[in-house]
LOPAZA-147347 format. One record per atom (N, C-alpha, C): y, x, z; atom name. Coordinates in pm, whole numbers. Example, Ala and Ser with C-alpha at 12.3 -4.5 7.8 and 13.67 -1.06 7.14 Angstrom:
PT, v, u, w, name
PT, -569, 1319, 780, N
PT, -450, 1230, 780, CA
PT, -330, 1320, 780, C
PT, -225, 1285, 708, N
PT, -106, 1367, 714, CA
PT, 3, 1290, 787, C
END
This chain:
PT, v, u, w, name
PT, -2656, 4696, 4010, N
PT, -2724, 4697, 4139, CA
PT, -2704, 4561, 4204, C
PT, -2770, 4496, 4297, N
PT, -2832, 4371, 4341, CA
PT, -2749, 4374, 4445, C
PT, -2718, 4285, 4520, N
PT, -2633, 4273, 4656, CA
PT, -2754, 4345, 4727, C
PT, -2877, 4288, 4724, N
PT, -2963, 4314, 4836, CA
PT, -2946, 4471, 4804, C
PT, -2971, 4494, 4754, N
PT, -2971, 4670, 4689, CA
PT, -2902, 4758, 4745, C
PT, -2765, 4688, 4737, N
PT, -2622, 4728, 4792, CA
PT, -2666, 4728, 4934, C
PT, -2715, 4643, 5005, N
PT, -2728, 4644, 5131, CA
PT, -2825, 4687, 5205, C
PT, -2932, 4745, 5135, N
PT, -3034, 4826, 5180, CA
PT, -2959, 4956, 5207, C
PT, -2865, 4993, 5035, N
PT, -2849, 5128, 5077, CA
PT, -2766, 5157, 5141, C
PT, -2608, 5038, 5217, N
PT, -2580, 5075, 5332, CA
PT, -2635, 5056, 5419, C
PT, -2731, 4997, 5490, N
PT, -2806, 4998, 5569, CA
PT, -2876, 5173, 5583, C
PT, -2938, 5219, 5484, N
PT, -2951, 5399, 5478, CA
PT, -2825, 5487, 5534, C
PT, -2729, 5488, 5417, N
PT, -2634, 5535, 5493, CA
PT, -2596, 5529, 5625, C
PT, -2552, 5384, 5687, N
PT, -2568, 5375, 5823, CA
PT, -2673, 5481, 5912, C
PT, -2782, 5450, 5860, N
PT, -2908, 5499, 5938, CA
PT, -2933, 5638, 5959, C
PT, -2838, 5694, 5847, N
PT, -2852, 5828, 5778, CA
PT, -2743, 5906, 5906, C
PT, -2588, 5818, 5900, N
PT, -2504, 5854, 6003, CA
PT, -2542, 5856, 6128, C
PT, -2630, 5769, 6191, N
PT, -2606, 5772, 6299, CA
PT, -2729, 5876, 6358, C
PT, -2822, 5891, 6247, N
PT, -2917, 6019, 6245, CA
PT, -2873, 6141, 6302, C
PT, -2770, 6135, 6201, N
PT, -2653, 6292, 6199, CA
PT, -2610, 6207, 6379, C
PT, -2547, 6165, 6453, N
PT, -2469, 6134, 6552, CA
PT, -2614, 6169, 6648, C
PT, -2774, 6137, 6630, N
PT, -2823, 6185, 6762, CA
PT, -2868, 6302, 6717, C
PT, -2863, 6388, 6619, N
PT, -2876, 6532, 6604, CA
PT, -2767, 6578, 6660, C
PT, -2664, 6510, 6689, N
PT, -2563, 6654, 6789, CA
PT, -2543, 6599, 6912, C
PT, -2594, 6503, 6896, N
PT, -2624, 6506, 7091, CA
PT, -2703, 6577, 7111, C
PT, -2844, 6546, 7086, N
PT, -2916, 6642, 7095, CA
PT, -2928, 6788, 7079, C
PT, -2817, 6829, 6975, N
PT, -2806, 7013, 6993, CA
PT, -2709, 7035, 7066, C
PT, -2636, 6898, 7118, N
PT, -2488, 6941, 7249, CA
PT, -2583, 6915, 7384, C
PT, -2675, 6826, 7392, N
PT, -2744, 6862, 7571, CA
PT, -2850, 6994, 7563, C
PT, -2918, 7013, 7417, N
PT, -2996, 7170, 7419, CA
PT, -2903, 7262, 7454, C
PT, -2734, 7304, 7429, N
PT, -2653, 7417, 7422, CA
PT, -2636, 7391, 7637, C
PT, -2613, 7296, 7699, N
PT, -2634, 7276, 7787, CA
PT, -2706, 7363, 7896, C
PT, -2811, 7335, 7795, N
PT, -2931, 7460, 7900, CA
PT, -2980, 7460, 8052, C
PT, -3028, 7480, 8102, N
PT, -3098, 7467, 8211, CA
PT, -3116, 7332, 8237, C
PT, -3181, 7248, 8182, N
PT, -3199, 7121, 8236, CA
PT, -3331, 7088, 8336, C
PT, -3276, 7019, 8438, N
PT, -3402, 6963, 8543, CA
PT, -3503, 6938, 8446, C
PT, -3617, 6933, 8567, N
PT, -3766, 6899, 8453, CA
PT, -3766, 6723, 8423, C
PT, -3657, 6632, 8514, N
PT, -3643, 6500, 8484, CA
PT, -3543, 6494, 8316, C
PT, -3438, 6550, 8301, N
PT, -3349, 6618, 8220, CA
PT, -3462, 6648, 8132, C
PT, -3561, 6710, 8131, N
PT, -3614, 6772, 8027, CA
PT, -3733, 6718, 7976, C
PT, -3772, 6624, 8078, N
PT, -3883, 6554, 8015, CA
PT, -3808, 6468, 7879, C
PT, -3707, 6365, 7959, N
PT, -3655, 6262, 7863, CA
PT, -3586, 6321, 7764, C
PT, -3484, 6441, 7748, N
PT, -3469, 6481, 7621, CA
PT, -3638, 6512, 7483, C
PT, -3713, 6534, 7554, N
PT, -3847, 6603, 7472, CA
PT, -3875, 6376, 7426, C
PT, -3876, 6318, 7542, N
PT, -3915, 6207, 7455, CA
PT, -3781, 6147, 7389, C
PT, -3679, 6153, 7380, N
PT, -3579, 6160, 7254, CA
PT, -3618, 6200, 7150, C
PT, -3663, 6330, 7136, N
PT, -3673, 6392, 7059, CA
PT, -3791, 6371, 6940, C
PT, -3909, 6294, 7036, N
PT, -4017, 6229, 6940, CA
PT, -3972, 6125, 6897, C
PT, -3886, 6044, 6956, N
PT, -3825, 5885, 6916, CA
PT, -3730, 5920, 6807, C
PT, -3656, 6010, 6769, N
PT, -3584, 6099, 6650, CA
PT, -3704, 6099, 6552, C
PT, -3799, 6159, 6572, N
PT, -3908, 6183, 6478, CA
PT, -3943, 6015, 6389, C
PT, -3967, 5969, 6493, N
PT, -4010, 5819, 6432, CA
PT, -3907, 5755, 6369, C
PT, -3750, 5792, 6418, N
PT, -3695, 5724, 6344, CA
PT, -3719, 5789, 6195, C
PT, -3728, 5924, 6211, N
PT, -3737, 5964, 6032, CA
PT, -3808, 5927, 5974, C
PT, -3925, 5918, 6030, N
PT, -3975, 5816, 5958, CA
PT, -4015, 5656, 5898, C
PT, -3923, 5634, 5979, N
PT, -3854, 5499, 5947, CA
PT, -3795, 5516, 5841, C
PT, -3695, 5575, 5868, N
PT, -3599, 5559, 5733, CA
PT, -3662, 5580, 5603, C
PT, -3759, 5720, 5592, N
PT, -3842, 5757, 5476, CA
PT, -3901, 5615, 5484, C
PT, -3937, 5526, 5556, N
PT, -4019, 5393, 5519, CA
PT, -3938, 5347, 5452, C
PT, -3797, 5326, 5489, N
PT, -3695, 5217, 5451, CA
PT, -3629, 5257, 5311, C
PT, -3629, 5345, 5268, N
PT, -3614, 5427, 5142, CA
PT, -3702, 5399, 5022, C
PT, -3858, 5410, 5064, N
PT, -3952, 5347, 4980, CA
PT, -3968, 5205, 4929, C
PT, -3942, 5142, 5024, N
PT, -3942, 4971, 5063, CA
PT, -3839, 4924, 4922, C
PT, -3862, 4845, 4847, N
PT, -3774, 4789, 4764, CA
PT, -3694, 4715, 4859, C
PT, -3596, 4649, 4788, N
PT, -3476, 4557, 4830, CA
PT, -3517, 4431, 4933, C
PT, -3635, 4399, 4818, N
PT, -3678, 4228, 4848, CA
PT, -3712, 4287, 5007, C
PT, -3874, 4380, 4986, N
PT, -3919, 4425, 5105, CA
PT, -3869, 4426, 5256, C
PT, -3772, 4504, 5238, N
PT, -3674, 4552, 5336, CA
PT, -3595, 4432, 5429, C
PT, -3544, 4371, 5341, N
PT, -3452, 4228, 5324, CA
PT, -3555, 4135, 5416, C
PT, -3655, 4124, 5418, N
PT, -3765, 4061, 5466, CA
PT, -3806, 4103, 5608, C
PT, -3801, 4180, 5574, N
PT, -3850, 4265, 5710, CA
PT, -3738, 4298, 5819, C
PT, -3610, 4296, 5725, N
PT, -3483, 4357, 5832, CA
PT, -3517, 4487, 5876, C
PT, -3362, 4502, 5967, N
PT, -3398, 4651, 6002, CA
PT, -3378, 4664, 6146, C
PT, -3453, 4825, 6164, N
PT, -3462, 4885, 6328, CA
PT, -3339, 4942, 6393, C
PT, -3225, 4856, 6369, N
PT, -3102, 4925, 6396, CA
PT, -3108, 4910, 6586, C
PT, -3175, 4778, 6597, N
PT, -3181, 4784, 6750, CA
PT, -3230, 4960, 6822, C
PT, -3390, 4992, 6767, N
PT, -3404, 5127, 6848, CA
PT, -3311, 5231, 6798, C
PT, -3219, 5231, 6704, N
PT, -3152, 5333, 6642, CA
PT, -3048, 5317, 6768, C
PT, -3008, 5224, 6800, N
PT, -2880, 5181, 6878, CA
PT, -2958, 5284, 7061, C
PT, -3054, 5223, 7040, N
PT, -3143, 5247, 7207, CA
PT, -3156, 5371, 7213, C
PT, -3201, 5412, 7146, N
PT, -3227, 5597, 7127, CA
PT, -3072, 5674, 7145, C
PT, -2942, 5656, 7056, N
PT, -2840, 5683, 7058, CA
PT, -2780, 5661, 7223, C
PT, -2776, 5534, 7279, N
PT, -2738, 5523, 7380, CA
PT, -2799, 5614, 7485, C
PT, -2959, 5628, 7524, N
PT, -3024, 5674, 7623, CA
PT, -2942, 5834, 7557, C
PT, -2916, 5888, 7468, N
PT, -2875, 6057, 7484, CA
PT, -2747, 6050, 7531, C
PT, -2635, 5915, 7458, N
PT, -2520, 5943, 7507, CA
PT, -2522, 5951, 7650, C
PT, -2607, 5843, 7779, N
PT, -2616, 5879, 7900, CA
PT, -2653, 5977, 7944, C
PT, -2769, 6042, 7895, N
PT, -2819, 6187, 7936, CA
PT, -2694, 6305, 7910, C
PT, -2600, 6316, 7807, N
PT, -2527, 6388, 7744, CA
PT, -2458, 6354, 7896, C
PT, -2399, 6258, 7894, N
PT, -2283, 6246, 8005, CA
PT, -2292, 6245, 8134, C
PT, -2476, 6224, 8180, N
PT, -2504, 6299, 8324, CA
PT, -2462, 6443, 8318, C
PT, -2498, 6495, 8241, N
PT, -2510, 6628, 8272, CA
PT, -2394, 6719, 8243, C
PT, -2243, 6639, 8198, N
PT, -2138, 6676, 8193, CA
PT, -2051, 6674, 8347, C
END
């Protein structure tokens, strides 16, 4: 396997973890429950920005090494998305 190779697929992994990290924010502010309709709008658009990331990653999966390597990756909105739930998570604690 290729360095770049190597580093695509931690780059997945990464992407894969921190996937798993806004799936339980997200099922820890749903267990929450009763959220304002401000509360509930922005979890619902989390929740599409989750979507896109999956499919990101399914992009980033397909993408050979070189590809990817070229293009870099969307760790910035992975980071943005994660943050905006950790604040929502911790308003509402």
């Amino acid at each position: 396997m290729s360095s770049e190779e190597q580093l695509v697929e931690t780059h997945v992994m990464e992407y894969e973890s921190r996937l798993k990290h806004i799936d339980e924010l997200i099922e820890h502010t749903e267990k929450k429950g009763n959220l304002n309709p401000g509360h509930a709008a922005e979890l619902s658009e989390l929740k599409q920005d989750r979507e896109k990331l999956v499919d990101n990653l399914d992009e980033i999966r397909r993408k050979s090494a070189e590809e990817w390597a070229k293009e870099g990756g969307p760790m910035v909105i992975w980071d943005l998305v994660a943050e905006r739930l950790e604040k929502l998570v911790e308003h509402l604690e």
